[in-house]
C-alpha positions as CSV (number, residue, x, y, z in Angstrom):
1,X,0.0,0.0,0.0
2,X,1.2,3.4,-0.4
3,X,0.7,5.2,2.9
4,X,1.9,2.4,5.0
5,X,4.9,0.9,3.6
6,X,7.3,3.7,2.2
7,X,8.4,3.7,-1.2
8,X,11.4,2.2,-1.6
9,X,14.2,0.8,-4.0
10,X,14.6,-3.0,-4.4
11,X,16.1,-4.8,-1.8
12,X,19.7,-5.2,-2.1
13,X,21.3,-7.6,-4.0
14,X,23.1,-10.5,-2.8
15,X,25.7,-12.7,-4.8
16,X,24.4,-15.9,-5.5
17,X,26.3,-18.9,-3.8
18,X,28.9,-20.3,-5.7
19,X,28.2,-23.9,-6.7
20,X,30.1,-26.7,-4.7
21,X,31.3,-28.3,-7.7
22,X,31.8,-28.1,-11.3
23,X,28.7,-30.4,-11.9
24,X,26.5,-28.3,-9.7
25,X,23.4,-27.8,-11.7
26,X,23.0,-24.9,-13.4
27,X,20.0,-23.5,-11.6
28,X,21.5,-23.4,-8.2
29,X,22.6,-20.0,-7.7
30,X,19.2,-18.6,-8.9
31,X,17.7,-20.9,-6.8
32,X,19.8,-19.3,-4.1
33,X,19.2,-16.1,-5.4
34,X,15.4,-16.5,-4.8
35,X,15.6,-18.1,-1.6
36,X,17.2,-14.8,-0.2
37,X,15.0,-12.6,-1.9
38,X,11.9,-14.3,-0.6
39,X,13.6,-14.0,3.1
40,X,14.2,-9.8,2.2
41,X,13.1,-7.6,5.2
42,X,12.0,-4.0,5.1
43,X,12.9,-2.1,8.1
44,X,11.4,1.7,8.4
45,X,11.2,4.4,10.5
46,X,14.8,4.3,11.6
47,X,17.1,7.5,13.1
48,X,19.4,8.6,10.8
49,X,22.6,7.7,12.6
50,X,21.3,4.2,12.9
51,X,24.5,1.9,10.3
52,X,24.3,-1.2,9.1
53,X,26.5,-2.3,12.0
54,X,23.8,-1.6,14.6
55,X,21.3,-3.5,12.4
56,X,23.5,-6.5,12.2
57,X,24.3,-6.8,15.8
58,X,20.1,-7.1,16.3
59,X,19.1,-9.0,13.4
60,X,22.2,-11.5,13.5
61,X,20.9,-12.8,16.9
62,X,17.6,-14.4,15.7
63,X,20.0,-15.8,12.7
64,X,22.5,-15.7,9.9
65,X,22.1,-12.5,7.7
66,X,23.1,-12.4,4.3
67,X,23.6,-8.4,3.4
68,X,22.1,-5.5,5.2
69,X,21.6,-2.6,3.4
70,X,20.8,0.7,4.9
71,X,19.3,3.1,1.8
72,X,21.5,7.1,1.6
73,X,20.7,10.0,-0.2
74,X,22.7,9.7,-3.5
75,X,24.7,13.1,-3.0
76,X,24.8,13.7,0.8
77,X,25.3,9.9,1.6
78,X,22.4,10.9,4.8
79,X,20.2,8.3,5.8
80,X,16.9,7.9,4.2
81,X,15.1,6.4,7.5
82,X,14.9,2.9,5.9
83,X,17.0,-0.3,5.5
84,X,17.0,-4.0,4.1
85,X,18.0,-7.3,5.8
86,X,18.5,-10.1,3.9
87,X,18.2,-13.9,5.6
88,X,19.9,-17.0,4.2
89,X,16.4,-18.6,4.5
90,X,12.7,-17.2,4.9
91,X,12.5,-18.9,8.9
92,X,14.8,-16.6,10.1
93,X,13.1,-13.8,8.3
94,X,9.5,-15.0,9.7
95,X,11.2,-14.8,13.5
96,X,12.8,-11.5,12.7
97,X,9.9,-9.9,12.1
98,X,8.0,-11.3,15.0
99,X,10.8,-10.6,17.7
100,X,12.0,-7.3,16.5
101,X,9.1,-5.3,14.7
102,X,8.6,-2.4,16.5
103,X,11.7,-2.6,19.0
104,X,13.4,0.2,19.9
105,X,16.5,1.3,18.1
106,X,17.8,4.3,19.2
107,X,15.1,5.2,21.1
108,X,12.5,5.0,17.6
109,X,10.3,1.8,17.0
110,X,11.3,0.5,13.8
111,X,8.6,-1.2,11.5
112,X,9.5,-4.4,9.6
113,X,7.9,-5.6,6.9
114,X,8.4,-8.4,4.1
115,X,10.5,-6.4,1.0
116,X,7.7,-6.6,-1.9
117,X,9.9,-6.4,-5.3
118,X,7.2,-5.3,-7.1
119,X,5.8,-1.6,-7.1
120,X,2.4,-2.5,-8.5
121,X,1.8,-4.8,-5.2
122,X,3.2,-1.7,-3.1
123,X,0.9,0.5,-4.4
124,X,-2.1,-1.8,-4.7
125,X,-4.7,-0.7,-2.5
126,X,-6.0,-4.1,-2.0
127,X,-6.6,-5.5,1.5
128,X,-5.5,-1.6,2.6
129,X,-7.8,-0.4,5.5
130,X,-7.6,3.5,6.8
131,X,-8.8,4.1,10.3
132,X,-8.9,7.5,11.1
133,X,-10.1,9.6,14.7
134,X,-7.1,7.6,16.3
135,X,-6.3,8.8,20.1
136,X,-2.7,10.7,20.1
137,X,-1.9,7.7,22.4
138,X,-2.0,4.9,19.7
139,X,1.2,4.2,18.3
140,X,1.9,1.6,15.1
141,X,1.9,-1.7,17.9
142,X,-1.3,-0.7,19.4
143,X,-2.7,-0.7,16.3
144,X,-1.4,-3.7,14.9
145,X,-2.2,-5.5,18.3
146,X,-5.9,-3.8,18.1
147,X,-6.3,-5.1,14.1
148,X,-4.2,-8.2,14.0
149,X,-7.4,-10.3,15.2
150,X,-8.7,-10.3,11.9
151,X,-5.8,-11.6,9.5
152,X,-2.5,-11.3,8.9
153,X,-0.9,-7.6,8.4
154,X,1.8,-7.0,6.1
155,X,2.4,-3.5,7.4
156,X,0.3,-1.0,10.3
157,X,1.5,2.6,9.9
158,X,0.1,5.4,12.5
159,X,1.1,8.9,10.2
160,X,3.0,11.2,12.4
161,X,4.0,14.7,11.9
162,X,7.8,15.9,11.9
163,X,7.8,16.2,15.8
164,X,6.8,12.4,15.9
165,X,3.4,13.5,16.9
166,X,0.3,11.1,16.1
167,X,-2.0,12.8,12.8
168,X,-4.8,11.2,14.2
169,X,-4.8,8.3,11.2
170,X,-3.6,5.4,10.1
171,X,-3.0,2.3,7.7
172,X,-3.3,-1.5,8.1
173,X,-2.4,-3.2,5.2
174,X,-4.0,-7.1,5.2
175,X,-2.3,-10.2,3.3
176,X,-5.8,-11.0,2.0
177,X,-9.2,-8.8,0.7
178,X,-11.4,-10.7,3.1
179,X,-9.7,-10.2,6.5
180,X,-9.5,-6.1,5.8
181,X,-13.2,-6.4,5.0
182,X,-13.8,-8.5,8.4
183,X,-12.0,-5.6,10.4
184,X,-13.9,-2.8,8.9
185,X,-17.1,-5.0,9.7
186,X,-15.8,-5.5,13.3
187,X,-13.7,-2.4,14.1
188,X,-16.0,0.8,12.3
189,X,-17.5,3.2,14.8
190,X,-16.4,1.4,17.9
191,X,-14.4,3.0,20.3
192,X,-10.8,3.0,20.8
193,X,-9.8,4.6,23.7
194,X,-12.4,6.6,24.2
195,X,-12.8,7.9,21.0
196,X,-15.2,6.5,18.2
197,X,-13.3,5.7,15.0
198,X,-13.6,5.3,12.0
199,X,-12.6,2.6,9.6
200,X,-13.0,1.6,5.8
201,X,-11.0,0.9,2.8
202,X,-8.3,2.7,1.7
203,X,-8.8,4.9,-1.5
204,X,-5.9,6.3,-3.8
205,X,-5.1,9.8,-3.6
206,X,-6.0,9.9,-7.6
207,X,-9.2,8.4,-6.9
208,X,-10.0,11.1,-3.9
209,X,-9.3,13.8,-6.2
210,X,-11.5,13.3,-8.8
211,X,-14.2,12.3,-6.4
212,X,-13.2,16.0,-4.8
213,X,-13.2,17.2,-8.4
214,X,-16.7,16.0,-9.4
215,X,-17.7,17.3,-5.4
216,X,-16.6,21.2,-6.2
217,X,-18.8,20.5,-9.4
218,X,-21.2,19.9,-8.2
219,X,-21.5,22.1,-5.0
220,X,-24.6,22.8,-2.8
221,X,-23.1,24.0,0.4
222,X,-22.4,28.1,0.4
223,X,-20.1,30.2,2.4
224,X,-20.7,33.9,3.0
225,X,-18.9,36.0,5.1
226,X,-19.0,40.2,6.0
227,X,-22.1,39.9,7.6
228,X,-23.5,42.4,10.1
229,X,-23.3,41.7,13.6
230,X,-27.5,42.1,13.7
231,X,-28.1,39.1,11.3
232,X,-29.2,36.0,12.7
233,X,-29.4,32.5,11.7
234,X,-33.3,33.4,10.4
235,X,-32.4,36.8,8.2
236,X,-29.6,34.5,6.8
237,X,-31.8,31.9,6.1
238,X,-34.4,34.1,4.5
239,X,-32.0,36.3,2.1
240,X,-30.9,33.0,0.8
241,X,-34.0,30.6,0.5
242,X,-36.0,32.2,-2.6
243,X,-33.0,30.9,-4.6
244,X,-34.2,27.4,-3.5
245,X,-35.4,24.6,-0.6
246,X,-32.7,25.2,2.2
247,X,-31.8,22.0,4.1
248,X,-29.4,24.0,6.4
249,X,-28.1,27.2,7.9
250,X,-25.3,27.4,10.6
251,X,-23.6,30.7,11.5
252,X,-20.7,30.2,14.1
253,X,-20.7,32.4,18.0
254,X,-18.4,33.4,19.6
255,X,-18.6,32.6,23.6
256,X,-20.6,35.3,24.5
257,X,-23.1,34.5,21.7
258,X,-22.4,37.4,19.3
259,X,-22.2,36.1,15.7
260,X,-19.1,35.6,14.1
261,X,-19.7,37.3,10.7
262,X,-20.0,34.6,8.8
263,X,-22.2,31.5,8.1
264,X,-23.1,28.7,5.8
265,X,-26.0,27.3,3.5
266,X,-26.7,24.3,2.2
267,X,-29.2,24.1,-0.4
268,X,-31.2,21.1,-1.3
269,X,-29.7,21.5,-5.6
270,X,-27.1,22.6,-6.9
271,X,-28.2,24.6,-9.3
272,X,-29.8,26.5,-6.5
273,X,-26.6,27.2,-4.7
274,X,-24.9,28.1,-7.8
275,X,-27.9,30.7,-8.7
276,X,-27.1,32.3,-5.1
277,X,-23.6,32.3,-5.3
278,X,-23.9,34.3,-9.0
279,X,-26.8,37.0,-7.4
280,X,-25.5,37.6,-4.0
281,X,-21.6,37.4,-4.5
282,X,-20.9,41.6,-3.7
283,X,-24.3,42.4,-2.9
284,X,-25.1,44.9,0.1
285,X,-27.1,43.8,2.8
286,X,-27.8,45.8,5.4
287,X,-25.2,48.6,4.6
288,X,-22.3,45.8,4.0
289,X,-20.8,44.0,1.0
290,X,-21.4,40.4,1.1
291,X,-18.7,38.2,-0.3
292,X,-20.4,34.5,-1.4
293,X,-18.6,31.1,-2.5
294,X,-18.5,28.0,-2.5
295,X,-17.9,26.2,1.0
296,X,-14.4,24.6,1.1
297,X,-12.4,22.9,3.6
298,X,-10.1,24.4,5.3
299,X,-6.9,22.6,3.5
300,X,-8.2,23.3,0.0
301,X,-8.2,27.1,0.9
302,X,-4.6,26.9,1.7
303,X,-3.8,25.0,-0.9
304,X,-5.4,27.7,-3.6
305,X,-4.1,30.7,-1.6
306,X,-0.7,29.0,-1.1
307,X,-0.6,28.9,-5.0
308,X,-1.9,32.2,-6.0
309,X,0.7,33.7,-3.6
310,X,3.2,32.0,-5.9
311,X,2.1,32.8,-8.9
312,X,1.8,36.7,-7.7
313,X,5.2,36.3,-6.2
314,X,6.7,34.8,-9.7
315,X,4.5,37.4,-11.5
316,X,6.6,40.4,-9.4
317,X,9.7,38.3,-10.0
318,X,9.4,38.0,-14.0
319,X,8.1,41.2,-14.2
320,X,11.6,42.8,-12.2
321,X,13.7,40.2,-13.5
322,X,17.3,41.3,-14.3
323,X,16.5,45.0,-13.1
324,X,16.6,44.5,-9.7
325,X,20.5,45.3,-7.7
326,X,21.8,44.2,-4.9
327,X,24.4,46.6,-3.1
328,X,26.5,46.2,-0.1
329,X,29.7,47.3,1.6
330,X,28.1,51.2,1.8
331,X,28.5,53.5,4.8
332,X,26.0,53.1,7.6
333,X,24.3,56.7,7.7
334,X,23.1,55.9,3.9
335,X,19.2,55.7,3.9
336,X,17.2,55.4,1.1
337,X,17.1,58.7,0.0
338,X,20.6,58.7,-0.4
339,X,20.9,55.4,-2.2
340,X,18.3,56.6,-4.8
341,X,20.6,59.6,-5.4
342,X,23.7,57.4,-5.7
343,X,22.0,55.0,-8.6
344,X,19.4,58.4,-10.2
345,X,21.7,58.7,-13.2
346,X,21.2,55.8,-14.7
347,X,17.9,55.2,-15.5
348,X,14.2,55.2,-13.6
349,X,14.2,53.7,-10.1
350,X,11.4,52.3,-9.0
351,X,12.3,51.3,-5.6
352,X,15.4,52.0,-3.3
353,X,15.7,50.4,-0.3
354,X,18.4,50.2,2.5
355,X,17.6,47.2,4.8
356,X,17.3,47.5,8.6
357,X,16.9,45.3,11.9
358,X,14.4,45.9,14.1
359,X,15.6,48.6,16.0
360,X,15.9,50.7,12.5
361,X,20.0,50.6,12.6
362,X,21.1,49.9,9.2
363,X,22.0,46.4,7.9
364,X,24.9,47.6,5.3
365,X,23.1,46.5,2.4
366,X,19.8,47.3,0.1
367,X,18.4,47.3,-3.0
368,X,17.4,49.1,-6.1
369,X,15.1,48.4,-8.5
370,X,14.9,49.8,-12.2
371,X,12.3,49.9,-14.7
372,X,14.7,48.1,-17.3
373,X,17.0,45.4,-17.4
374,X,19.3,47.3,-19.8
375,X,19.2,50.4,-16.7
376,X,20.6,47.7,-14.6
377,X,23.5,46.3,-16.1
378,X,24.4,50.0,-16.5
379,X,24.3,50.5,-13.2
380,X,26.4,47.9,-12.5
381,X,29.0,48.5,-14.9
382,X,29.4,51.9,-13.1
383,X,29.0,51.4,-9.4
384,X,30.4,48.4,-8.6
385,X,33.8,48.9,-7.1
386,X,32.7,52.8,-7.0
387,X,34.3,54.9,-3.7
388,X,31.0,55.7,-2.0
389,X,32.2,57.8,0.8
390,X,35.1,55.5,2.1
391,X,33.8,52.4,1.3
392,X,33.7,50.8,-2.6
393,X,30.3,49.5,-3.1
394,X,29.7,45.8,-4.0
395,X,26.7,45.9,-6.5
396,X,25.2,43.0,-8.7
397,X,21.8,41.7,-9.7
398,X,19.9,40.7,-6.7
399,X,19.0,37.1,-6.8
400,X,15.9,34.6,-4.4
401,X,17.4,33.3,-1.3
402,X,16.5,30.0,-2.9
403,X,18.6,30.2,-6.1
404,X,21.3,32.0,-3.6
405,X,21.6,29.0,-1.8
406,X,21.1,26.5,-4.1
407,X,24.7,28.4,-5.9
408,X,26.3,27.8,-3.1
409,X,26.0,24.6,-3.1
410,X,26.6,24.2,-6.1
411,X,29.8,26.2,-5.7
412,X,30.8,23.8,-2.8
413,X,30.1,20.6,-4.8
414,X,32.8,22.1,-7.4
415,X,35.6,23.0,-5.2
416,X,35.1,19.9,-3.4
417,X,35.0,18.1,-6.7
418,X,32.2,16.1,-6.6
419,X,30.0,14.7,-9.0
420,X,26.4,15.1,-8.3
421,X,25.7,11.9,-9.0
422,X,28.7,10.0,-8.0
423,X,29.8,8.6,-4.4
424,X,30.0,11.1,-1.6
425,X,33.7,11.9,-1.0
426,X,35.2,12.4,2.5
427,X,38.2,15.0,2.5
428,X,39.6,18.6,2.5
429,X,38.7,21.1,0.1
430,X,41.5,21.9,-2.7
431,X,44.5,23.3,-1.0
432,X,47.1,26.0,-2.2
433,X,51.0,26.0,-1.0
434,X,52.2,29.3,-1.3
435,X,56.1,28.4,-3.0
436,X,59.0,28.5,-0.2
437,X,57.3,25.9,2.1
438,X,59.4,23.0,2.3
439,X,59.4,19.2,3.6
440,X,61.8,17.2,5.0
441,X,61.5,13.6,4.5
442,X,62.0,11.4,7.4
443,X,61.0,14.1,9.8
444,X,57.5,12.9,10.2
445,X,55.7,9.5,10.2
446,X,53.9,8.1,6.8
447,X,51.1,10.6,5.2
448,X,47.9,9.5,5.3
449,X,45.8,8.2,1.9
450,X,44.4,10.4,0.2
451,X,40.8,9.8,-1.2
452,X,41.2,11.3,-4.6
453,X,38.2,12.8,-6.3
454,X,38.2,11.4,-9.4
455,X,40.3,9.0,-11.4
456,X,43.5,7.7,-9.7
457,X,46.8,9.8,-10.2
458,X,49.3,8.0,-12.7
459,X,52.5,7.0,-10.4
460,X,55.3,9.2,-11.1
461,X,53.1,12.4,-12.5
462,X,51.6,15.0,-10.2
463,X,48.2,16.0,-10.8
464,X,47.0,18.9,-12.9
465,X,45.6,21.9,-11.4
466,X,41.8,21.7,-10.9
467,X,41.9,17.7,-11.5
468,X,42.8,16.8,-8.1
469,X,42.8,18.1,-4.8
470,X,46.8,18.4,-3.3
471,X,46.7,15.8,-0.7
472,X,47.4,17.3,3.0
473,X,50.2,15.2,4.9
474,X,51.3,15.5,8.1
475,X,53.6,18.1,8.9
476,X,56.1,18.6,11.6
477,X,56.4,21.5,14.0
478,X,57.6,24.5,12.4
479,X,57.7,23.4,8.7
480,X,54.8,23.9,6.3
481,X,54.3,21.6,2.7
482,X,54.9,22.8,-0.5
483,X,52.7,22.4,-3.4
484,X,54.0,19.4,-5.8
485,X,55.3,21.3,-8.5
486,X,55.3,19.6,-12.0
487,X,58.9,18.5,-13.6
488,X,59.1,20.5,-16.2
489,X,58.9,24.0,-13.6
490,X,62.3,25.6,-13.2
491,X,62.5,26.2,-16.8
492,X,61.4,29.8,-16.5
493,X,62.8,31.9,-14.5
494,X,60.3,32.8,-12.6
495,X,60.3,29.2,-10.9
496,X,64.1,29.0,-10.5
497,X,65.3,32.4,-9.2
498,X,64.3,35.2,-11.4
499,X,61.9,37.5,-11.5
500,X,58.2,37.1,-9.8
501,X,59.9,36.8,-6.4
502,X,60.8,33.2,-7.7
503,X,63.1,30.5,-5.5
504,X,65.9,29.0,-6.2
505,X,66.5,25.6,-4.4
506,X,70.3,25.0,-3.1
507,X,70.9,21.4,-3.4
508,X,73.9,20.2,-1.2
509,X,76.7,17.3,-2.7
510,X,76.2,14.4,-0.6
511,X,79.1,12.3,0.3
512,X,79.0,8.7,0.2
513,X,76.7,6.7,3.0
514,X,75.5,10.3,3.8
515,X,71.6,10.7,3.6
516,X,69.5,13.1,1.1
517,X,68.6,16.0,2.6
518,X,66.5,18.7,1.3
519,X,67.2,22.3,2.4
520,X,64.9,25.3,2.3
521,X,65.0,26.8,-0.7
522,X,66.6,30.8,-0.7
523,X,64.3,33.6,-1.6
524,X,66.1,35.6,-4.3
525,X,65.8,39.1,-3.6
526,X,63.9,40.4,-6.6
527,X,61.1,42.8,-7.2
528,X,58.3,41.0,-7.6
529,X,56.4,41.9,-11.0
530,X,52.8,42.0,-11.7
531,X,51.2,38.8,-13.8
532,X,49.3,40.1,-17.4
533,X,47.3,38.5,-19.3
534,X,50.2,38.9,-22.2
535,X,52.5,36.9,-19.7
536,X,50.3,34.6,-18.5
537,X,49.5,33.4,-22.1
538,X,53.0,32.7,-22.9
539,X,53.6,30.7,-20.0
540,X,53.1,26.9,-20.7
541,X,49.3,25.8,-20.0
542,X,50.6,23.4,-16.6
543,X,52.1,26.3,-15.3
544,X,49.8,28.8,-15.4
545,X,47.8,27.8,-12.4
546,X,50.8,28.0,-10.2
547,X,51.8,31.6,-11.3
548,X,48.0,32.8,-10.5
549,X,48.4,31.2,-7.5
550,X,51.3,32.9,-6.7
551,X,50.3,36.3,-7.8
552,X,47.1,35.5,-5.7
553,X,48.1,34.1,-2.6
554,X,49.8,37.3,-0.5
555,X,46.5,39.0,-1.7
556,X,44.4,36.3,0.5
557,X,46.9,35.7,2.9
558,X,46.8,39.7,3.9
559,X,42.9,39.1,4.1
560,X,42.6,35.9,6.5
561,X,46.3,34.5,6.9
562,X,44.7,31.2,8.6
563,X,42.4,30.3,5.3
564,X,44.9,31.4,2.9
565,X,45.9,28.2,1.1
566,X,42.8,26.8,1.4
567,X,41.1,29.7,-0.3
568,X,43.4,30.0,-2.9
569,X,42.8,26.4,-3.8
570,X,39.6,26.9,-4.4
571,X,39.5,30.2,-6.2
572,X,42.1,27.9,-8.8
573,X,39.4,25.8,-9.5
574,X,38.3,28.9,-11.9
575,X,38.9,30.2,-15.1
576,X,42.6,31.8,-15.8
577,X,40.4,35.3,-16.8
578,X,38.1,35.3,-13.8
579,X,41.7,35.1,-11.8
580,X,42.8,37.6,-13.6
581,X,40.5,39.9,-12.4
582,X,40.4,39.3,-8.8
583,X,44.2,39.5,-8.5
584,X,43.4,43.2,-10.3
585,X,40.0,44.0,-8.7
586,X,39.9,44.2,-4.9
587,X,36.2,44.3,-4.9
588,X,35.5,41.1,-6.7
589,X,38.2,39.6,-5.0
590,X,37.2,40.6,-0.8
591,X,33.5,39.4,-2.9
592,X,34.8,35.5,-4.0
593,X,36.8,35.5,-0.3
594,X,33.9,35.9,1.5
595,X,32.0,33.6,-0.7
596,X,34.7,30.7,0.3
597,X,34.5,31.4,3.9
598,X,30.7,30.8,3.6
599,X,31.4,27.4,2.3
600,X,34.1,26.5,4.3
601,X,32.3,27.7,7.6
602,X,29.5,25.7,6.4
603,X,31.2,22.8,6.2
604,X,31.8,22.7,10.0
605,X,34.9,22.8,12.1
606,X,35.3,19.0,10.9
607,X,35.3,19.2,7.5
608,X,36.8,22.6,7.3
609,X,40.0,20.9,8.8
C-alpha cells in the first residue's frame, strides 16, 4: 500500500552462492538467489545515525544474515530512515519480524515488513484499510495488536508529523481482501480509547481527487462571510431561500453568543446554490458587502491561496527580473534617500531600499530596482567597485534566497570536486602552498591516503591543477608543505630564481653513506612583477595555475592568513580570466573570499580541517 509501507528501491542484492562443484546444476545460484529474496526484510522508521552495523548486531541474533543494506541519499550519503536485511532462509526472516518489529532502536520503533519487489503490489490498494479519529496515544503496535485479530498484516503505519506526533490516522495493510473487510465489519464506529473511529477501505489519492473534483462540481453548500453583527441565523436563512429549498443554515458564535460574521447554507440543488452564489456574491445587505462562495475545507483554501501567492510572487519576480541590484559594503548613515541619489543617473528607479533590523539601525546592504534590465547592467557596470564615501560599493543583480543557496551549493560541490551523482567523497577542500614551504623527508611519520576525487593519479606524474585536490600530509612543527610542483617548472625563470619573487633551491653534494637531505629553498631578492594577461599566455598551459596562485596568494593571505591556502585552492578551481580579475579588482576579490569562507564555515569545524 502506499501510505503504510514507504516507497522504496529493491532490496539489495546478494551474490548468489557459488556452486560446490563443477557439476552443480545450473540453476543453483538462482535458486539461491530466490531463496534470499523471498527472506528480504524492510525495516522503516529508523534514526538517521542508525549503520548497518547496529542492524547487524540485532538481526544477526535471531540468525544468519546475508547483506544489510541501509538506503542514503545519492549526493549527501544521509540516511533515508529505511534499511534492508536479507536472511539465508525465509525462517529466520519469519522470527525476525515477530521478535523485532517495532523494538526500539535508538530510542524509535522500527517497523518491519516483508520487502515486496514489485511496485504494483506496493501501491495496490487491495486488502488496505484507513482508520482514522485515532487517540494521540495509539502508536503503530497498538494498532497492529488492536487489528491483527482479523488476518495477517503485512504493514500498520500510525502517520505522524515531523515532531513524531500522532495525525490522528492510520493504515493496516491485510495479506488477503477478506480479513481487511472482516476488520472494517468489526472495528468501524467502535471506540478505541475513548474515541469512536472510523474505519473503511483505503482509496488512492488519484481516486480522492476526482471524487473532490466532481464534489466542487457539483457544489450545494455556500459560504458567506461580511455579515452584520444584527443578522441572525433566520435573516440569513431568508436572504438566501428564494434561490431554493434550504436543508441548512449554521452561523458560528463566539462565547458570548455574538455572531461571528459569517455562516453557511446548504441548499437542497445545486443549481440553486450556484444561482445564489452568482446574485448575492458583492451584494449589500444591510449597509455591507457580502462576499459568497463555495464552502471549502479548510486545506483546500490553503492550498489555492498558497498557489496564488506563488504565482503573484513569480509574476513580481518575472516582471523585475534582471533590473533589480543588490548593493553592499556602503557606509551606515546611507538611507534610502541617499541610495536613490547614488544610482538616479542611470535610469528610472522604481524602488530604493536600505535594509534595517528591528531597531531601524542599518544592515549595510539594500536594494534598487529599475524599470529596465538594460538600466541595470548600466548601473552595474558603473558602481560596482565605485568609492562611496570610504567604502567601494559591492553591486550585482539581486538574486531569491533560494537560487542563492542553491549556488552555493553548487559552488561547494565544485571546489570539493564532486560529481552530483557520484559517491560522496570524505576529505579537505582543494589546498594552495604558497612556493617557499618546504618538507623534510623522514621528519615525520607516513602521510595518510588520500581519497582522490576522481580518477586515480598516474604513479610518477603529479596532478594537474583543478583535477585533483593536493593531498594534505602530516607536517612537523615549524615546517609547512609545499605544493607538488610539475617536472618541467624551473625552466622559467620565474620558478628557479628570477623574476616574480621566484626561489631558487640550493641542493647540497652528498658524500658517500650520507643521507638526502632537502634544504629550504633561498628567496632571491627580486622585485616582484605583476602577472598580465600577455605573460600569462605565454607561460606553458601546466604552469599557469601555479603563477596565478602565486600572484594570488599574498593578496588572501593579507585578508585571512589562517584560510589562505585553502582559499586560494579553491578560487584555482576557476577560469585563468576570472583570476585575472580578482588578483586586479579588490572588490571582486574581498566578494569571491567571502563567498569561500561561507562554504568552508558551512562545512563545520570537521570538514573545514
Amino acid at each position: 500500500m502506499s501510505e503504510a509501507s514507504s516507497p522504496a528501491p529493491a532490496a539489495a542484492p546478494v551474490p548468489a552462492a557459488a556452486p560446490t562443484s563443477a557439476e552443480a546444476p545450473a540453476s543453483a545460484p538462482a535458486a539461491t538467489e530466490s531463496a534470499i529474496s523471498n527472506a528480504s526484510l524492510y525495516v522503516g522508521e529508523l534514526d538517521p545515525s542508525v549503520t548497518e552495523a547496529i542492524l547487524f548486531e540485532l538481526f544477526n541474533m535471531v540468525g544468519p544474515v546475508a547483506s544489510i543494506r541501509v538506503c542514503r541519499d545519492a549526493i549527501t550519503r544521509r540516511s533515508l530512515g529505511y534499511a534492508y536485511v536479507n536472511f539465508h532462509n525465509r525462517a529466520d526472516g519469519e522470527r525476525a519480524l515477530d521478535m523485532l518489529n517495532y523494538t526500539l532502536i535508538k530510542d524509535k520503533e522500527c517497523r518491519i515488513m516483508w520487502s515486496q519487489r514489485d511496485p504494483a503490489l506496493r501501491r495496490s490498494s487491495k486488502g488496505n484499510v484507513f482508520i482514522k479519529n485515532l487517540d494521540a496515544s495509539i502508536d503503530n503496535k497498538a494498532l497492529h495488536d488492536t487489528f491483527a485479530a482479523f488476518g495477517d498484516i503485512l504493514s500498520c503505519k500510525v502517520v505522524t508529523d515531523q515532531q513524531g506526533v500522532s495525525r490522528g490516522f492510520g493504515f493496516v495493510h491485510y495479506e488477503t481482501e477478506e480479513a481487511a473487510l472482516q476488520a472494517i465489519k468489526n472495528v468501524n464506529g467502535m471506540l478505541l480509547n475513548d474515541t469512536k473511529v472510523f474505519v473503511g477501505l483505503h482509496i488512492s489519492r488519484a481516486e480522492r481527487e476526482a471524487h473532490m473534483e466532481e464534489a466542487r462540481a457539483n457544489f450545494t453548500n455556500v459560504y458567506v462571510k461580511d455579515l452584520d453583527a444584527d443578522v441572525d441565523a433566520d435573516e440569513l436563512k431568508a436572504l438566501f431561500e428564494k434561490y431554493g429549498e434550504i436543508t441548512s443554515v449554521y452561523m458560528p458564535a463566539h462565547d458570548d453568543g455574538t455572531p461571528r460574521g459569517f455562516g453557511f447554507i446548504n441548499f437542497a440543488d445545486h443549481e440553486a446554490a450556484r444561482t445564489a452564489v452568482k446574485e448575492l456574491h458583492e451584494s449589500e445587505f444591510k449597509g455591507k458587502k457580502l462576499y459568497v462562495s463555495r464552502a471549502q475545507k479548510k486545506t483546500e483554501r490553503e492550498k489555492e491561496l498558497r498557489v496564488q501567492y506563488e504565482q503573484t510572487k513569480m509574476e513580481k519576480l518575472s516582471k523585475f527580473q534582471g533590473g533589480n541590484l543588490y548593493i553592499k559594503n556602503f557606509d551606515e548613515s546611507m538611507d534610502d534617500d541617499m541610495l536613490r541619489q547614488e544610482f538616479a543617473p542611470y535610469g528610472t528607479i522604481t524602488s530604493a531600499r536600505v535594509m534595517r533590523d528591528d531597531k531601524g539601525a542599518s544592515l549595510g546592504f539594500g536594494f534598487v530596482c529599475y524599470s529596465a534590465p538594460a538600466e541595470a547592467t548600466t548601473a552595474i557596470a558603473e558602481m560596482n567597485g565605485r568609492m562611496v564615501g570610504k567604502k567601494p560599493l559591492y553591486v550585482v543583480l539581486a538574486q531569491r534566497r533560494d537560487q542563492r543557496r542553491q549556488q552555493i551549493e553548487a559552488t561547494k560541490r565544485q571546489w570539493q570536486g564532486g560529481a552530483p551523482m557520484g559517491p560522496h567523497v570524505y576529505g579537505p577542500p582543494p589546498m594552495y602552498y604558497p612556493p617557499g614551504y618546504v618538507q623534510q623527508r623522514g621528519a615525520y611519520p607516513a602521510p595518510r591516503p588520500v581519497r582522490w576525487q576522481g580518477a586515480q593519479p598516474v604513479p610518477g606524474q603529479y596532478p594537474m591543477p583543478g583535477q585533483y585536490p593536493v593531498p594534505q600530509y602530516p607536517v612537523p612543527a615549524g615546517q609547512r608543505p609545499m605544493r607538488p610542483r610539475n617536472p618541467r617548472q624551473g625552466s622559467r625563470g620565474g620558478y628557479a630564481g628570477r623574476g616574480r619573487g621566484g626561489y631558487r633551491s640550493n641542493p647540497r653534494t652528498q658524500g658517500p653513506g650520507q643521507q638526502e637531505t632537502t634544504q629550504a629553498e633561498t628567496p632571491v631578492e627580486s622585485e616582484p612583477a605583476s602577472l598580465t594577461a600577455a605573460a600569462l599566455a605565454a607561460a606553458p598551459e601546466e604552469e599557469r595555475k601555479q603563477m596565478l596562485g602565486e600572484a594570488l596568494y599574498p593578496l588572501i593571505e593579507a585578508r585571512t592568513p589562517e584560510m589562505a591556502g585553502k582559499i586560494t585552492g579553491m578560487l584555482l578551481e576557476m577560469e585563468d580570466d576570472d583570476l585575472l580579475v580578482l588578483i586586479d579588482d579588490s572588490v571582486q576579490r574581498d566578494a569571491k573570499i567571502d563567498e569561500a569562507l561561507e562554504v568552508l564555515n558551512s562545512q563545520g569545524p570537521a570538514d573545514a580541517e
